[in-house]
ZASE-759728 format. One record per residue: residue in three letters; x, y, z of N, C-alpha, C in turn. Coordinates in pm, 1 decimal. Layout:
SITE/ALA/X/Y/Z/X/Y/Z/X/Y/Z
...
//
This chain:
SITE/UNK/-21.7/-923.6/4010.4/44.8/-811.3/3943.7/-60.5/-708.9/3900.4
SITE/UNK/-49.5/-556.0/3936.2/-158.4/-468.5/3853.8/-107.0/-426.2/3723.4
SITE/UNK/-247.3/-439.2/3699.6/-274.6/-385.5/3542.7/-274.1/-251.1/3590.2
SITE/UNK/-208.4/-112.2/3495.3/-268.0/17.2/3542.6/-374.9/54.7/3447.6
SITE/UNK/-453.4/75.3/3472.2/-546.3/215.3/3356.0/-454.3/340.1/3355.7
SITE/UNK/-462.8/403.8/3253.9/-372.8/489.3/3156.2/-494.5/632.3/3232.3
SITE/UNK/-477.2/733.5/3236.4/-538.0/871.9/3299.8/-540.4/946.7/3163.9
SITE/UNK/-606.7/1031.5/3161.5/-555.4/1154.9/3051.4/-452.2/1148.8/3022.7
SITE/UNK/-428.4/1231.7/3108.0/-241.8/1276.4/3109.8/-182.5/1141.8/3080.4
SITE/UNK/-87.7/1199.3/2969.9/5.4/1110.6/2852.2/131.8/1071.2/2968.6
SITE/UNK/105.8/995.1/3047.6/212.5/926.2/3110.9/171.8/813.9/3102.1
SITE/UNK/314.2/703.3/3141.8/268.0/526.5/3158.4/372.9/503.2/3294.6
SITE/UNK/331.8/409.5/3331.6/422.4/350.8/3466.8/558.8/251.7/3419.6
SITE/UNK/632.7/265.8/3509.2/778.1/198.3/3487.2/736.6/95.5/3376.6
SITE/UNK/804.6/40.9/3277.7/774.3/-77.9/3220.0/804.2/-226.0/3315.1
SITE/UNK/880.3/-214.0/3388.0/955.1/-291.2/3507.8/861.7/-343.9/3605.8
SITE/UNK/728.3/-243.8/3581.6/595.1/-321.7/3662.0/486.7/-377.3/3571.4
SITE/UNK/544.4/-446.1/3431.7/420.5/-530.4/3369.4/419.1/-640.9/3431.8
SITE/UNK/342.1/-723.5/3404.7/304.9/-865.0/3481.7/396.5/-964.5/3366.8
SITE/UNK/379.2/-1091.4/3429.3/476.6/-1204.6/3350.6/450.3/-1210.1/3186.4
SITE/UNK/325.6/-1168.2/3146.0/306.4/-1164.8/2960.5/356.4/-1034.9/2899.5
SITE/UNK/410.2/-973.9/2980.2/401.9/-821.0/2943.6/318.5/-681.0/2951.0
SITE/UNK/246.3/-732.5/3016.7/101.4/-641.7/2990.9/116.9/-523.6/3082.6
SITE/UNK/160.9/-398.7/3075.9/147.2/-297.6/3152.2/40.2/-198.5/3188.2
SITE/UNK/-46.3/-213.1/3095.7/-149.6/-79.4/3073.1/-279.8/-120.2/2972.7
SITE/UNK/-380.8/-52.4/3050.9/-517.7/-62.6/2927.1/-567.1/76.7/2924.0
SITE/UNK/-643.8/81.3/2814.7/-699.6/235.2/2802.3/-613.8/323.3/2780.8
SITE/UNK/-657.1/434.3/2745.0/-555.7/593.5/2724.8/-600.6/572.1/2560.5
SITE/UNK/-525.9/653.2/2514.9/-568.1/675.2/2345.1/-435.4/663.0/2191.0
SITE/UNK/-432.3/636.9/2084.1/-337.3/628.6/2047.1/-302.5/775.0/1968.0
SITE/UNK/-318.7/854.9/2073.7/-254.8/1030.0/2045.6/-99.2/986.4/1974.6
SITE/UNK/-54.0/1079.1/1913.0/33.7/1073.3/1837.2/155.9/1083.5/1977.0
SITE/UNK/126.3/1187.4/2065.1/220.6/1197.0/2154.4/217.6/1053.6/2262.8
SITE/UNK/95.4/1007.4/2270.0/91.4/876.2/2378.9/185.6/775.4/2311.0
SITE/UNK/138.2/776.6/2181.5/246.8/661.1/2106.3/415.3/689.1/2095.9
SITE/UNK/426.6/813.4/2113.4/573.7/847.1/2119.4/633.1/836.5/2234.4
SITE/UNK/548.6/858.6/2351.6/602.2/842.0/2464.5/619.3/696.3/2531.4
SITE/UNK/508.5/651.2/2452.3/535.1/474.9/2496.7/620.2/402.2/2430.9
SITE/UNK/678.0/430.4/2307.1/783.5/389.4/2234.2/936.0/410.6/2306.2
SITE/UNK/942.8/562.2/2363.3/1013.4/600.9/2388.2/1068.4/545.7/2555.6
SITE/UNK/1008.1/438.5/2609.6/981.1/387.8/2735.4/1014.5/232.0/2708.5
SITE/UNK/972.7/202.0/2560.1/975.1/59.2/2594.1/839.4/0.5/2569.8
SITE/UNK/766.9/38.0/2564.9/635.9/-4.2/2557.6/539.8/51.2/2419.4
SITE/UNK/466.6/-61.9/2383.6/378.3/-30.3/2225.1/280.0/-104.8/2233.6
SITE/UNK/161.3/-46.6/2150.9/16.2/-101.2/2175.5/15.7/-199.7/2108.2
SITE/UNK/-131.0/-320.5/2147.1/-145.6/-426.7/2064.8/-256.1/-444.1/2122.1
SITE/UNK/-364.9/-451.9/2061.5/-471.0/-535.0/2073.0/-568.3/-583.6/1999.5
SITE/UNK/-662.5/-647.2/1999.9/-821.2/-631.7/1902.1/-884.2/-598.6/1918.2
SITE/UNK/-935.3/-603.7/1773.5/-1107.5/-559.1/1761.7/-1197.2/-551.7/1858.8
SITE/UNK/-1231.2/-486.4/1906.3/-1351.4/-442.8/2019.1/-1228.3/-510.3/2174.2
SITE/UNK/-1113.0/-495.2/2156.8/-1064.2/-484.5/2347.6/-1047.4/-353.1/2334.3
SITE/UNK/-1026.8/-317.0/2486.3/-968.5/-173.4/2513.2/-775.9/-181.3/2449.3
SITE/UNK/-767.9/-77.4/2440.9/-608.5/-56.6/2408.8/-503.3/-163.8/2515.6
SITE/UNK/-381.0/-233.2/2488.8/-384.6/-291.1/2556.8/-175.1/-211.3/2509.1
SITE/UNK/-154.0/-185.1/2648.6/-7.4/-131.9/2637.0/52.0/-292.3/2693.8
SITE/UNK/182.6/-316.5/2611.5/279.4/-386.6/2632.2/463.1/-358.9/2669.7
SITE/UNK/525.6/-486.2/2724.1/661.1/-399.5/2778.0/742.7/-538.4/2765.3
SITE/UNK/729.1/-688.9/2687.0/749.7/-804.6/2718.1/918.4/-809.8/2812.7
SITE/UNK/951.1/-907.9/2827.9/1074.0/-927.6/2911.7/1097.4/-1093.7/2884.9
SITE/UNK/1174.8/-1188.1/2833.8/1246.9/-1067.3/2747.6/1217.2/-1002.2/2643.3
SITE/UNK/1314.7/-950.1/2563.0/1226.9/-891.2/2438.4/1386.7/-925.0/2304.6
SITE/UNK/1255.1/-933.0/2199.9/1325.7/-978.6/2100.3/1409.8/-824.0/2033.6
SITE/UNK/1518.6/-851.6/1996.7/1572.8/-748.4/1898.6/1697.5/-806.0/1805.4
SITE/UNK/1713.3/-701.3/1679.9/1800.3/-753.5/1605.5/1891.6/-615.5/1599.0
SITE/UNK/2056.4/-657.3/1614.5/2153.5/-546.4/1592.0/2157.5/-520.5/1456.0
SITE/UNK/2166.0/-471.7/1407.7/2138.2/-451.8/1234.4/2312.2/-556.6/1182.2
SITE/UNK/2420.3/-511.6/1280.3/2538.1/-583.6/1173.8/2514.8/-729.4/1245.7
SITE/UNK/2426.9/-806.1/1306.0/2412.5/-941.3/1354.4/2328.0/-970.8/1202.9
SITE/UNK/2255.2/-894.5/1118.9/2155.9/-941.6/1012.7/2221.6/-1133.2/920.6
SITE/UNK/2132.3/-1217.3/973.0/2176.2/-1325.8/900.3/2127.4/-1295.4/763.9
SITE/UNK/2202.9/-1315.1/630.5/2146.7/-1339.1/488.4/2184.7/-1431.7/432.6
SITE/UNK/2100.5/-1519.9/423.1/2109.7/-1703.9/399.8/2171.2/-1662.4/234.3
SITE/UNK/2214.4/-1744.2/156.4/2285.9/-1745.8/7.2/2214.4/-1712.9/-80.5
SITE/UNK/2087.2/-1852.1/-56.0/1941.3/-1810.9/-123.1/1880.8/-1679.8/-150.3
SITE/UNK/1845.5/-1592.8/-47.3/1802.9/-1467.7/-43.9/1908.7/-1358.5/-87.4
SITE/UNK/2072.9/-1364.5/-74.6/2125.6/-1302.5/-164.0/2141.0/-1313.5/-288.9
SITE/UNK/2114.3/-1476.7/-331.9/2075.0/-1503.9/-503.1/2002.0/-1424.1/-547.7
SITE/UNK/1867.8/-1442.0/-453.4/1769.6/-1365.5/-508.7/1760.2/-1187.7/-544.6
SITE/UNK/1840.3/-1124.6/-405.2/1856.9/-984.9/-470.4/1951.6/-976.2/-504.6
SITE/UNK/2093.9/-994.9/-585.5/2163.1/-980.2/-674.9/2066.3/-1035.3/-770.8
SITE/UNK/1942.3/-1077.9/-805.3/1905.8/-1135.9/-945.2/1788.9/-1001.3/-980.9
SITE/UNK/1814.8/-931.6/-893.1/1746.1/-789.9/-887.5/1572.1/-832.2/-933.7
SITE/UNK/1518.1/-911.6/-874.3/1386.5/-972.3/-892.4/1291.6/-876.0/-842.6
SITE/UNK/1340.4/-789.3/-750.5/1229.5/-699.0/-706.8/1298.3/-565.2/-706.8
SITE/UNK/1213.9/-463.0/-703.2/1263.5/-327.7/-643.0/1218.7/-276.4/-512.6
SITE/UNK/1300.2/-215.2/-452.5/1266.5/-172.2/-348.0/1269.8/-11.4/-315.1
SITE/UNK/1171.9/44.2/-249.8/1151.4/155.7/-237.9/1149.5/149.9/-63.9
SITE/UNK/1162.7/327.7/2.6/1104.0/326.3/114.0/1038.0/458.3/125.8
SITE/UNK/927.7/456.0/194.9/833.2/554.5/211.6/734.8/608.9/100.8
SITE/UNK/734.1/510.5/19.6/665.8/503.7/-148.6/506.4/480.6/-147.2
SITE/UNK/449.7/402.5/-64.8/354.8/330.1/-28.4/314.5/289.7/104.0
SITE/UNK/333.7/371.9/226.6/292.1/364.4/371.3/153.6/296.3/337.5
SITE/UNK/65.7/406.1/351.3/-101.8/319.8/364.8/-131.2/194.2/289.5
SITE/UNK/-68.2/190.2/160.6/-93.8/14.5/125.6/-9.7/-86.8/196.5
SITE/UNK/113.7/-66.8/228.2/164.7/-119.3/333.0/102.8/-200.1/456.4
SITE/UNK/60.1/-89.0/527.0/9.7/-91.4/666.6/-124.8/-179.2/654.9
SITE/UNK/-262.4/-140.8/500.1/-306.7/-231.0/505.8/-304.9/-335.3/452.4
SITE/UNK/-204.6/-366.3/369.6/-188.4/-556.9/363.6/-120.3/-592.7/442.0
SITE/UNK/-97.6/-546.6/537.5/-39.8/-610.7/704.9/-142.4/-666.0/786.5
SITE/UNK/-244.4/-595.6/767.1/-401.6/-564.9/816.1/-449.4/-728.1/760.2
SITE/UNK/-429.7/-681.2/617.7/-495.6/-788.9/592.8/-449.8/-923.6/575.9
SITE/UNK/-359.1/-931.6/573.4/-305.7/-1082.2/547.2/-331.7/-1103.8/754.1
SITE/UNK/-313.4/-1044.5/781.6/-313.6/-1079.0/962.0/-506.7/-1163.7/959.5
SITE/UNK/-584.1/-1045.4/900.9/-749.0/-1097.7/898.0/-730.6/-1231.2/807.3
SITE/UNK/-641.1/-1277.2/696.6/-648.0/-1390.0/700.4/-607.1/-1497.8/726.3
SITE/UNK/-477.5/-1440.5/861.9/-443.5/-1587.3/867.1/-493.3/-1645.9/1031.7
SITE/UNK/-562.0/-1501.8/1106.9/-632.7/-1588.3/1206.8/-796.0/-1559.1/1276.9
SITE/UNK/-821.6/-1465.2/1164.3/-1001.9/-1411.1/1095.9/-987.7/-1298.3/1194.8
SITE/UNK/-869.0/-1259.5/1250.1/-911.3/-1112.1/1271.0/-794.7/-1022.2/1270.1
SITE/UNK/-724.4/-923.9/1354.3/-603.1/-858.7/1329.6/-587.9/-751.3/1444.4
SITE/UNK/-446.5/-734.4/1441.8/-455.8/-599.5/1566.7/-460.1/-523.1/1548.4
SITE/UNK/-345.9/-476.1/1363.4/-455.2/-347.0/1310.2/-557.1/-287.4/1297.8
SITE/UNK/-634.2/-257.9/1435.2/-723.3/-248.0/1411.8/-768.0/-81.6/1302.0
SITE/UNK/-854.6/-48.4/1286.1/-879.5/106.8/1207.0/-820.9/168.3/1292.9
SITE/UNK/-857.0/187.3/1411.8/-779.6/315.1/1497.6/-645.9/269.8/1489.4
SITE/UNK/-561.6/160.1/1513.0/-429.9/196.2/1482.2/-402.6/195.2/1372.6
SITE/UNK/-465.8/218.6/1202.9/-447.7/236.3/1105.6/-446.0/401.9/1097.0
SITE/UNK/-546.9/435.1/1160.7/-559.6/585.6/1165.4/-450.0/629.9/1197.3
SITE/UNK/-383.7/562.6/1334.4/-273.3/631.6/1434.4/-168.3/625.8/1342.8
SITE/UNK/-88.8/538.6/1300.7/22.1/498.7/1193.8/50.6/587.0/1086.1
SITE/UNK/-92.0/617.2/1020.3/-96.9/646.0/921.3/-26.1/810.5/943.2
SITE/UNK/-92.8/860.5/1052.7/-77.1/1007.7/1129.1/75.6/1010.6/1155.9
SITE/UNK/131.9/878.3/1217.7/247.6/914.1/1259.3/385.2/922.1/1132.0
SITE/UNK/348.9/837.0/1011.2/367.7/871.8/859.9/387.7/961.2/808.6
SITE/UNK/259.6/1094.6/831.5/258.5/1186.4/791.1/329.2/1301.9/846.2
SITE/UNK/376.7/1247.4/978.7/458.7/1346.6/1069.8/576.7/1313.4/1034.8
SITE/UNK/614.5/1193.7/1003.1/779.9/1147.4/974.7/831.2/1041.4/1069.2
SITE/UNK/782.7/1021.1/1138.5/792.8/909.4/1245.1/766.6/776.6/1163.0
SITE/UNK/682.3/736.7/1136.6/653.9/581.9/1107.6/720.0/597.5/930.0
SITE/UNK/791.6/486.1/900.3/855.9/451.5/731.9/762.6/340.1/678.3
SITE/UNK/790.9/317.3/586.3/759.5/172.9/502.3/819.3/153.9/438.2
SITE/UNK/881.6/1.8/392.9/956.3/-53.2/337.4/884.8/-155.0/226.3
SITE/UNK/882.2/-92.7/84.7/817.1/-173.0/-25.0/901.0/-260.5/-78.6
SITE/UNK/861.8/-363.4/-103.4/901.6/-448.8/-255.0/830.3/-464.4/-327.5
SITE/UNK/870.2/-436.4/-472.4/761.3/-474.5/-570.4/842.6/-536.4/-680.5
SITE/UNK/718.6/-608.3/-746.4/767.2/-684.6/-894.5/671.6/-649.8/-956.2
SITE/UNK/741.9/-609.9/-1160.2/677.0/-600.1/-1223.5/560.0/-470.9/-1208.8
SITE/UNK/586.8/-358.3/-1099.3/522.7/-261.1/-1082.2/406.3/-274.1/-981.4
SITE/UNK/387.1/-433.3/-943.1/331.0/-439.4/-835.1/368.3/-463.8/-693.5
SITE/UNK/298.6/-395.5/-590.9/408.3/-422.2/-435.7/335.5/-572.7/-436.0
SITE/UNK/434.3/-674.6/-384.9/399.8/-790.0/-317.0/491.8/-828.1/-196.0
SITE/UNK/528.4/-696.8/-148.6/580.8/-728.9/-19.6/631.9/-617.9/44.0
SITE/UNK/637.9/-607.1/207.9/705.6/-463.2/266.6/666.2/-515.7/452.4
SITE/UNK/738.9/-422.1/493.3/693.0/-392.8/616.1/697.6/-218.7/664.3
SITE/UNK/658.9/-227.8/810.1/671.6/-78.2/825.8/696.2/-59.0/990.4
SITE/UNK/713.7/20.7/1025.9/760.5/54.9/1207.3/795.8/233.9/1191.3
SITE/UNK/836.6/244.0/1324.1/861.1/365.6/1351.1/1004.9/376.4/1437.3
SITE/UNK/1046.1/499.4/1397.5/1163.5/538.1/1408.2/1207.0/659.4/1526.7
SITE/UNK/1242.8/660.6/1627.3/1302.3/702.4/1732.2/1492.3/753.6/1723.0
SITE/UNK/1529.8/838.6/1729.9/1706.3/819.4/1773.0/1724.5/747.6/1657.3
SITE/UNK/1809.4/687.4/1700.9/1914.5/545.4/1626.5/1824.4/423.1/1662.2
SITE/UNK/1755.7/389.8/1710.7/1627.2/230.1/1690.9/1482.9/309.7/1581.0
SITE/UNK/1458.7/151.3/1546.5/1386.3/144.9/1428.3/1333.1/26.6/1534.8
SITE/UNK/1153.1/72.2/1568.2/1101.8/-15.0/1620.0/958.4/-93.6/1495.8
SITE/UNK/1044.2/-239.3/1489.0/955.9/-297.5/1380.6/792.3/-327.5/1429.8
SITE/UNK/746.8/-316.6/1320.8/582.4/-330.6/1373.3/474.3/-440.3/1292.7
SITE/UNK/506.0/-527.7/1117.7/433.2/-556.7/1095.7/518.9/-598.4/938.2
SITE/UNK/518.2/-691.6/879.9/544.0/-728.9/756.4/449.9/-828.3/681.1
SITE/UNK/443.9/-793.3/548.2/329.6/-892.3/478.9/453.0/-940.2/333.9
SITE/UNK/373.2/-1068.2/286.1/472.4/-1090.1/164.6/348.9/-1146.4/90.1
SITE/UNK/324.0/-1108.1/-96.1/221.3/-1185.5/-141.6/303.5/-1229.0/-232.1
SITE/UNK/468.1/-1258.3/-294.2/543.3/-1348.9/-335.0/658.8/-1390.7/-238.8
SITE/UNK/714.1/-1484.7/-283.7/822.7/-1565.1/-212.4/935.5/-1481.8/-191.7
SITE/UNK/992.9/-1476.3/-73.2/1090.9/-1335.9/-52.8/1083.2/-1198.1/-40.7
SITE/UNK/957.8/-1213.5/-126.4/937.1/-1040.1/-108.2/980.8/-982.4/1.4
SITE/UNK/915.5/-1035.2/124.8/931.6/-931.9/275.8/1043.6/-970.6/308.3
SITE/UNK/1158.0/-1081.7/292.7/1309.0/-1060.4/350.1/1361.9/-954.7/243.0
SITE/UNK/1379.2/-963.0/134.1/1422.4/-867.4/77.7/1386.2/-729.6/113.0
SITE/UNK/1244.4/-691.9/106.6/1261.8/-552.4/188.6/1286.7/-544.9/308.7
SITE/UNK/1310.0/-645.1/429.2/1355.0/-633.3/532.2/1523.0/-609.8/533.4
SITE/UNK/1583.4/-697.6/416.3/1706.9/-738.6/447.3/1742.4/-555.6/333.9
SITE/UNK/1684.1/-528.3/286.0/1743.9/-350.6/171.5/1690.5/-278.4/347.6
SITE/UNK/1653.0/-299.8/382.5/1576.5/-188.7/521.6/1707.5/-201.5/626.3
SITE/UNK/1791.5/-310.5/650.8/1882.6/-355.6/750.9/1990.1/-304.6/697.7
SITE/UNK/2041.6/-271.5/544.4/2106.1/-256.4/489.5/2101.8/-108.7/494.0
SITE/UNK/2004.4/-7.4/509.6/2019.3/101.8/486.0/2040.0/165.7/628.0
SITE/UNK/1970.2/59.8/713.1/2004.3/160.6/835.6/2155.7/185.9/905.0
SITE/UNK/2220.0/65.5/847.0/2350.2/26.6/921.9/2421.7/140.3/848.8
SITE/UNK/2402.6/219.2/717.5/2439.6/356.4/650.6/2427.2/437.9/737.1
SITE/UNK/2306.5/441.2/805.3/2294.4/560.0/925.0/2311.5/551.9/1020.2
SITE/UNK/2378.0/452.1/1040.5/2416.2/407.7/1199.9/2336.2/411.5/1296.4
SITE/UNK/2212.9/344.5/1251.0/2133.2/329.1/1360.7/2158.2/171.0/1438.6
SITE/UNK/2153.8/188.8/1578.2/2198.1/70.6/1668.7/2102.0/-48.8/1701.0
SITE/UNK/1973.1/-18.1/1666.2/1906.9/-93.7/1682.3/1758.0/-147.8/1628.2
SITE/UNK/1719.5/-217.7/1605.8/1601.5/-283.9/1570.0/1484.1/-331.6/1662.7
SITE/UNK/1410.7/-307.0/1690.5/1314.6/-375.8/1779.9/1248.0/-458.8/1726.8
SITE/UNK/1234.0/-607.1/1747.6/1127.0/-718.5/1671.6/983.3/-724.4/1806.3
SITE/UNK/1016.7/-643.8/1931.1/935.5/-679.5/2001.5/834.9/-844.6/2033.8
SITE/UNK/795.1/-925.0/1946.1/778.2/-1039.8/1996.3/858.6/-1154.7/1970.9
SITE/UNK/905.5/-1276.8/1978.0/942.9/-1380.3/1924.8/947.1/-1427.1/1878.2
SITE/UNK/966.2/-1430.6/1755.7/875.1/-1551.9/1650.6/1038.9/-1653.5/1560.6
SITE/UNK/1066.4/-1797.8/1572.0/1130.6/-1830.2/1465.1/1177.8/-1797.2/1378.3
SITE/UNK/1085.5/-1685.8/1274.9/1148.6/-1674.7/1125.2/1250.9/-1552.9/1164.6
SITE/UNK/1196.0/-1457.3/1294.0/1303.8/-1298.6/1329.1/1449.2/-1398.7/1372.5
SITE/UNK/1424.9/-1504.1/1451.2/1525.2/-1518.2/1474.9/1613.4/-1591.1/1422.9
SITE/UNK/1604.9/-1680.2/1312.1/1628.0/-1696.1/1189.0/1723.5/-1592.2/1081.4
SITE/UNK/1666.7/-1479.3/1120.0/1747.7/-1360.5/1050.9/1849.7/-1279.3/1146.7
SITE/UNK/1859.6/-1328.6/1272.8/1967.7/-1305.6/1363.9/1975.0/-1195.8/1465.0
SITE/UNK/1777.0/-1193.6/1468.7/1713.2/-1151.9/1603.1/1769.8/-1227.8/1740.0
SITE/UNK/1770.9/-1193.8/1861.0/1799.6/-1238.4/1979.7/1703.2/-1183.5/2049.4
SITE/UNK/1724.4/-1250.5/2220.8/1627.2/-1188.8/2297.3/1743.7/-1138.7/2371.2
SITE/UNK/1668.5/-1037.7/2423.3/1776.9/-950.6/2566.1/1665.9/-921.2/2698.9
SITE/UNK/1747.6/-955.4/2823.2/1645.1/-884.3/2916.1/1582.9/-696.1/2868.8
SITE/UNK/1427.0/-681.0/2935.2/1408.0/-599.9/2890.3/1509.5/-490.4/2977.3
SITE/UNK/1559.0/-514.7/3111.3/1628.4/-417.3/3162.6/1739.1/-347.3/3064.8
SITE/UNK/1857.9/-434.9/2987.9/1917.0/-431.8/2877.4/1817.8/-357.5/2760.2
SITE/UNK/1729.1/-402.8/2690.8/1679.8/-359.5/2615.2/1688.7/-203.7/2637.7
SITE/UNK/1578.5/-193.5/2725.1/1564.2/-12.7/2781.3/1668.0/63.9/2806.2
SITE/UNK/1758.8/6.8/2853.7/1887.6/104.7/2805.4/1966.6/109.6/2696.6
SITE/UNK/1927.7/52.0/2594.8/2009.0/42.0/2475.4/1883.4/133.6/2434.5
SITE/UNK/1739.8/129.1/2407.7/1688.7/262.6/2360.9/1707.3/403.9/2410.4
SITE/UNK/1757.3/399.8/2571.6/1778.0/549.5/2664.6/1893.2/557.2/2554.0
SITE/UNK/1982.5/504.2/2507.7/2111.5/524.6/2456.6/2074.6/586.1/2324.7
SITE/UNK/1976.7/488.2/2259.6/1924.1/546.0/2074.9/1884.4/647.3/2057.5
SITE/UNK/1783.6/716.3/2195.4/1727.4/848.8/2168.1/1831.4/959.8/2211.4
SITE/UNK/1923.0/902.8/2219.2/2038.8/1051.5/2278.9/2064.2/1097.5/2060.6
SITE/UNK/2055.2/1013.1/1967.9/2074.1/1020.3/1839.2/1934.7/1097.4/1810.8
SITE/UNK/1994.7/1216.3/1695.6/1867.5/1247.9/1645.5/1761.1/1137.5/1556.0
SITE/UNK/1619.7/1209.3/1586.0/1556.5/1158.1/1493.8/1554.5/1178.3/1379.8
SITE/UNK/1565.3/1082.2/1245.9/1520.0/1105.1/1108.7/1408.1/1104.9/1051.5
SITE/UNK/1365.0/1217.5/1050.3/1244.0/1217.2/1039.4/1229.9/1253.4/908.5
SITE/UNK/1067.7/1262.1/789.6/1030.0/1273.4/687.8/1077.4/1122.5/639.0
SITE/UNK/1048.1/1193.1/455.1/1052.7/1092.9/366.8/1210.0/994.2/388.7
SITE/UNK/1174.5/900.8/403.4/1342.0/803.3/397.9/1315.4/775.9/211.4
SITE/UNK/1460.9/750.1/190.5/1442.5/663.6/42.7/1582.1/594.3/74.5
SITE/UNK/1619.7/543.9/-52.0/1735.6/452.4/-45.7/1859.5/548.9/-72.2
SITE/UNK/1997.6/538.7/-51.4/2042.0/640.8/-60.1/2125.8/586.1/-202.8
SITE/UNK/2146.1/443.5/-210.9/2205.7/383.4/-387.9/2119.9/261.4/-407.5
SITE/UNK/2163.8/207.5/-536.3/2096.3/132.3/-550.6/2171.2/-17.4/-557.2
SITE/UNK/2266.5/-10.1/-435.3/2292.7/-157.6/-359.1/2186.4/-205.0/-258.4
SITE/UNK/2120.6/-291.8/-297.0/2049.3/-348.6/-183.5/2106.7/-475.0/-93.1
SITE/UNK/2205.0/-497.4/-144.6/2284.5/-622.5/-41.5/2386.9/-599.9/23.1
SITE/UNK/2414.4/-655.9/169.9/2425.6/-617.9/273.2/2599.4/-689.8/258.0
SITE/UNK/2670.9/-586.9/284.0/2866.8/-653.4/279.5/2864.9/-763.2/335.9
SITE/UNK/2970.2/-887.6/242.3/2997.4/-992.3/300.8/3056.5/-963.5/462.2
//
């Protein structure tokens, strides 16, 4: 299967020609427009410290419909006991880096690397990328963050430094989008605990047309916040 190298010019090849791990592309840069256009395709960067950029397209691919959101009893105990607050777009850069960092400690290194801290941070400031805080007691101990296209919200990274923290701002984040009728979620990899919360996988052929479908919706762009202060999601 070829790998392509990425050219100047802000194009990528079909996602339909990555190889069996996903891997479509190395090199090119994380320009604000390269990252929009690879989002907008199906495809998002990942790599480490000292590799070249490494574009991805997996098959299948994980996603969650926002009204599929599982909320176990437990975790609605917990936010009806209003234990945390939640904000969005309050705290991007601390966000992004205790994503960073809890990643450097749980396997001594991370894919955040600085340049995609740089990139994120940029795409933040344009209105594209959100963050989703929880905090207790005035401190954040939990959030995640991704970027936003149409009607999909492609997830990118969650940290928790108390118990629940990050479902709760995941599960006030699932809760607000289904307000805006956005159709979709991207978890992009697999993991147990997404699917746990009532992530699935879909072929990526499926996938990619359910985003051709999201970007026909405008983008929301700028500051998001909450629009009340229900954070739990209708029986």
């Amino acid at each position: 299967m070829t790998i392509f190298r990425l050219p100047d010019e802000c194009i990528f090849p079909p996602p339909e020609l990555a190889d069996d791990n996903g891997l479509i592309a190395v090199d090119g840069d994380l320009s604000e427009q390269r990252i929009l256009t690879a989002y907008s395709m199906g495809i998002f960067p990942w790599y480490s410290e000292g590799d070249p950029i490494l574009w991805w397209s997996p098959d299948p691919r994980l996603v969650l419909f926002p009204h599929d959101f599982k909320i176990a009893r437990s975790l609605r105990q917990t936010m009806n006991r209003n234990q945390f607050t939640v904000t969005l777009d309050n705290a991007f850069e601390e966000v992004i880096k205790n994503c960073a960092t809890v990643h450097r400690k749980c396997d001594g290194g991370t894919w955040i690397t600085d340049e995609m801290l740089d990139a994120y941070i940029g795409l933040h400031k344009s209105g594209f990328a959100h963050s989703v805080e929880a905090w207790h007691k005035g401190k954040l101990v939990g959030g995640l963050y991704g970027l936003s296209l149409g009607s999909v919200f492609f997830g990118e990274s969650m940290f928790t430094r108390k118990s629940n923290a990050s479902k709760v701002a995941f599960a006030s984040l699932v809760n607000q989008l289904i307000k805006w009728d956005f159709s979709l979620i991207d978890c992009q990899v697999t993991t147990p605990h997404l699917q746990s919360l009532g992530a699935r996988e879909i072929p990526r052929s499926e996938f990619l047309n359910l985003i051709k479908d999201g970007l026909t919706s405008s983008t929301t762009k700028g500051k998001w916040g909450i629009t009340d202060n229900t954070l739990g999601l209708e029986k």
